[in-house]
N, C-alpha and C positions, 0 to 999 in steps of 0.2 A: 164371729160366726163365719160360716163356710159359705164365699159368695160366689155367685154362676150368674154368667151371662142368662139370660131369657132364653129358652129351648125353643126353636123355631122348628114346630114339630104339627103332624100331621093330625088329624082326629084319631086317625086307627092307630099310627104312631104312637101317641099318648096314650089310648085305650093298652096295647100293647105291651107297654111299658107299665103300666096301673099292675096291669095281672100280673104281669112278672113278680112287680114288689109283695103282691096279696100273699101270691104262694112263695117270698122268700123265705118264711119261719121254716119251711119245710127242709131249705137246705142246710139249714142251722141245725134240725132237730137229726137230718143226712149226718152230718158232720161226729154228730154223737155217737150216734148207731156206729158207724163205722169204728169209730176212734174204742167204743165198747168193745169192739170184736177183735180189736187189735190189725187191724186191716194192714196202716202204715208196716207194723213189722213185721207182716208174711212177706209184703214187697219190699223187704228192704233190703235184699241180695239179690233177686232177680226177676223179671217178669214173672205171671203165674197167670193161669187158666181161672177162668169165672169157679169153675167145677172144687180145682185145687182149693182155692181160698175158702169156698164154703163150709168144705170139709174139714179144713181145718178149722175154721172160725164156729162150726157148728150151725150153718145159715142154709137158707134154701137158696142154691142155687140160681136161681129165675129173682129172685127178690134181692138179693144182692149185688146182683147185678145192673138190675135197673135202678138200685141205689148209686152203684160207682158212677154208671153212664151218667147219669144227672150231675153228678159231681163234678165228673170230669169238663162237663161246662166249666169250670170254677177254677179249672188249675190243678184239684184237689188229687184225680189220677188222671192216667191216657189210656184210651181203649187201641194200645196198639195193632191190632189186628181183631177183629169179631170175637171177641169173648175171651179176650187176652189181655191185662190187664199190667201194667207198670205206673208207679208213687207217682204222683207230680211234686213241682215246687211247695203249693201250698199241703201238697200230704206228708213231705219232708217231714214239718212240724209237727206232727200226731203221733213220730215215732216217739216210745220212750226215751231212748237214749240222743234223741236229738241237740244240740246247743238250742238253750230257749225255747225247748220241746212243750205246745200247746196242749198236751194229752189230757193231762189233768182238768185243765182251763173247759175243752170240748165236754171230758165227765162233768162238770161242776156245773156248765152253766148249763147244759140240756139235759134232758130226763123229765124225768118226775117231779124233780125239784123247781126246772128250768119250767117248765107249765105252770107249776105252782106258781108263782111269781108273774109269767104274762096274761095269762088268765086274771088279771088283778087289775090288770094294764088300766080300765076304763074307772074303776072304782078310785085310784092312785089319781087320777086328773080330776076325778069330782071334788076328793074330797081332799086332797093334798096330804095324805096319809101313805107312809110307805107300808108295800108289804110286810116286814117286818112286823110292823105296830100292828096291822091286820090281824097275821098269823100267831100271833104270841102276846099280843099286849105290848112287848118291849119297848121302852124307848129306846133303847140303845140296842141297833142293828146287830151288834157283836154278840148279843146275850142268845138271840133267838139262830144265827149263820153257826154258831159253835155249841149250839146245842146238845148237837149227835157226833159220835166222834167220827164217823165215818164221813161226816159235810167238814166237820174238823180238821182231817187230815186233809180234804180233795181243797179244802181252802188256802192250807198252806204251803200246799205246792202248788196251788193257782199264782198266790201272790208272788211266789218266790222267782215263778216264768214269768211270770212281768215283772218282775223288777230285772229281769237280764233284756229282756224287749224293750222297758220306759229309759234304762240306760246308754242304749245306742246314740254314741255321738255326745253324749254329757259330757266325758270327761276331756271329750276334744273343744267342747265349747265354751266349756268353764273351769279356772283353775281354783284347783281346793288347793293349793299347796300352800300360801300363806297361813294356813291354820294350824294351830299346835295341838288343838283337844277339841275333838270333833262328835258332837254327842246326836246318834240316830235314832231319832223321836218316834215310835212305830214302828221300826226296823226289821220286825219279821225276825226271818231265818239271815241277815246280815249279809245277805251276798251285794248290797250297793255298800255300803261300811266297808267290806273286806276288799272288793277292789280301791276304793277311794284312797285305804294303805298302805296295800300292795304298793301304789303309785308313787305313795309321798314316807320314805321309810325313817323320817324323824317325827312322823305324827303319829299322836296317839288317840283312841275314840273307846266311845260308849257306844254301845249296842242296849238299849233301851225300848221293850214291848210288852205284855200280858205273857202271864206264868206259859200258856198253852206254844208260843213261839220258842219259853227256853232251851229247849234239847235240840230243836233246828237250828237254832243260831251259835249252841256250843260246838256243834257238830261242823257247822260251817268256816265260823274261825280257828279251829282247829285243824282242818282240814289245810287251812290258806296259813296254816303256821305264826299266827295273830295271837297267841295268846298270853303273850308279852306284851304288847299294844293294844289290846283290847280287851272292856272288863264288860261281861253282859250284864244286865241289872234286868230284876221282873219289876212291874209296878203300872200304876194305871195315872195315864197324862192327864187324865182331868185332876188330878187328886194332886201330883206334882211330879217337876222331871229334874232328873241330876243337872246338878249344880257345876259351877266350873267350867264350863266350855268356852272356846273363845267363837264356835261355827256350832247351830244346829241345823240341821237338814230332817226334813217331813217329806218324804216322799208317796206321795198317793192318800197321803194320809186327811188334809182338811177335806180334799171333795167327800168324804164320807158323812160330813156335819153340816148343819146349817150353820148361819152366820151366831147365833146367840152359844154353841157348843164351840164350833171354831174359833170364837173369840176366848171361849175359857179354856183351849189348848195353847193359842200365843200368848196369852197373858202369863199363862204357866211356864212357858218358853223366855219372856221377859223379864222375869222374878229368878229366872237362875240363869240367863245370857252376860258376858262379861259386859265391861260400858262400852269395850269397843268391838262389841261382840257383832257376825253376821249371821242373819236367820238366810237361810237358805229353804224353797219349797220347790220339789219336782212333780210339777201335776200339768195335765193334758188340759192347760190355759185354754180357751175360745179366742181365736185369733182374725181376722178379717182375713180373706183371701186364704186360709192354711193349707196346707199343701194334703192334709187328711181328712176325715170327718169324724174320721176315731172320736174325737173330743165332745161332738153334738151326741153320736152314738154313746158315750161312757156317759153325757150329762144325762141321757134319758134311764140310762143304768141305775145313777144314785137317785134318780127321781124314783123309780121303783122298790130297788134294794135298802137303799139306806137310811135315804132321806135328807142326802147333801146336795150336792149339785158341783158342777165344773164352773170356774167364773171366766168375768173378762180381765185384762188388765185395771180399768177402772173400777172393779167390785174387789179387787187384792188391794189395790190402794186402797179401797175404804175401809178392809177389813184389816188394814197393817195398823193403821193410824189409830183404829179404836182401842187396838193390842198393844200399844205403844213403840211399836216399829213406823221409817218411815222406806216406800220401796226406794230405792236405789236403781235397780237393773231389771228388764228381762232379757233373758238371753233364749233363744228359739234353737230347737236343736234337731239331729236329722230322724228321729228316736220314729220308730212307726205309729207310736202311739200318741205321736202332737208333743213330746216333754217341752216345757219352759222351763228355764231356770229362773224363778221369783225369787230376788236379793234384798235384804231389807236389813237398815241397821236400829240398832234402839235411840230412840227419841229420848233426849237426854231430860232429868227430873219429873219422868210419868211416874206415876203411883198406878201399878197395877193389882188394885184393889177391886 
């Protein structure tokens, strides 16, 4: 967990500070509006007038403005001059074409959708139900998030911007290169797979997710010239996962389950890992002291959305051993979003039955 010295702080101080947080939703739900209207890329060649951007964004001017100003607390723009307006650092990210571009992520998780889900907020702690099962019956998160293709599409370029974000500083902290056949369990659209071989050009991998990921991740390693090296397979990890690997990597993928579902994804990871095979998991670990909150923030996520949770080191170890892995390593890395590399090898003569 994320630990802070005691706040030696005033009555109105803290009062102060209280309100702030009450009305934070508001700059989350800021953040949307904006990134809707395409904000980031009217500023992304050069300053513009409050007046300019409305017009083009189709916005009232007066209302749009008091949206940026608010923002620009945040980083988000700079109000260079009284009603003159240029991107900041954090609006960077809202452009479409940005490296690691947020845009999609801003549509996905605010709106309509984004309400649906907090609006739940108190019901999801009474009754340890996630939205999901709420809104749909679903047990499984994935049934009711890919319902509509339009949440469909905005999720798979949510996932695919994080996975260019959750990999910052991975492959500087941890070497994939001893692996021969590298199989990405939940993989998405491939963009961590396709660098991982980029890097290492005598290894070969699987690309391994749900039918709805295939045409992003053909599209991806073909792009990245992998498709000599890389075979994609559709299929569902509860059910079972390719065979043969000597490395599998799950990136983002256990927080999604509780422990009795995450155990019947590693067991399925055990039953086709070689004997001297390594699991490999990139997930936003709960750390003492960590250098983000990201990980408290994304545990309250799965608490809502899915119905998983983010662990500590000691709840991966419990959940490796029951899988028939034992951990090995965590490796901590500079990733914004808290990544841990979780190392585990197979416990020799488990029956993962």
């Amino acid at each position: 967990m994320h630990a802070t010295a005691p706040l030696q702080v005033t009555r109105p101080e803290a009062a102060a500070r209280l309100l702030e947080l009450l009305q934070m939703r508001l700059i989350s739900e800021a953040i949307h509006v904006v990134a809707a209207l395409g904000i980031a890329d009217l500023l992304a060649d050069e300053p513009r007038s409050i007046e300019q951007l409305a017009e083009a964004a189709g916005a009232s001017a007066r209302s749009l403005g008091r949206t940026m100003r608010a923002l620009s607390n945040f980083g988000v723009f700079s109000e260079e001059t009284p009603g003159r307006f240029t991107v900041g650092p954090l609006g960077e990210l809202l452009r479409r074409d940005a490296e690691g571009s947020l845009y999609s992520a801003a549509l996905f998780i605010g709106g309509e959708a984004g309400a649906s889900v907090i609006e739940l907020f108190e019901h999801c702690v009474k009754t340890g139900e996630s939205v999901s099962q709420k809104l749909s019956g679903a047990s499984n998160c994935f049934d009711w998030l890919l319902s509509k293709p339009e949440r469909t599409k905005l999720f798979n370029a949510t996932m695919t911007a994080f996975s260019t974000l959750h990999m910052i500083g991975v492959l500087e902290a941890y070497d994939f290169s001893p692996a021969r056949q590298i199989v990405d369990v939940g993989g998405g659209h491939g963009r961590i797979i396709a660098d991982i071989l980029t890097r290492n050009p005598g290894m070969h991998g699987i690309l391994f997710d749900l039918p709805h990921a295939l045409a992003g991740g053909q599209s991806t390693i073909a792009q990245a010239g992998l498709e000599d090296r890389c075979e994609i397979i559709s299929g569902d990890f509860f059910a079972s996962v390719p065979a043969g690997g000597d490395t599998y990597i799950l990136s983002r993928v256990i927080h999604d389950w509780d422990d009795e579902k995450a155990t019947a994804i590693l067991k399925n990871v055990r039953r086709a890992i070689a004997a001297d095979g390594k699991l490999v998991l990139l997930e936003a670990m709960l750390r003492p002291a960590a250098r983000t909150i990201y990980p408290e923030l994304s545990d309250l996520n799965m608490l809502l959305v899915t119905g998983g949770c983010e662990r500590t080191e000691a709840e991966y170890c419990a959940l490796y051993r029951t899988a028939g892995f034992e951990l090995t390593q965590t490796v901590e890395t500079d990733s914004p979003t808290g990544t841990t590399v979780i190392e585990g090898k197979p416990i020799q003569r488990f029956r993962a039955f």
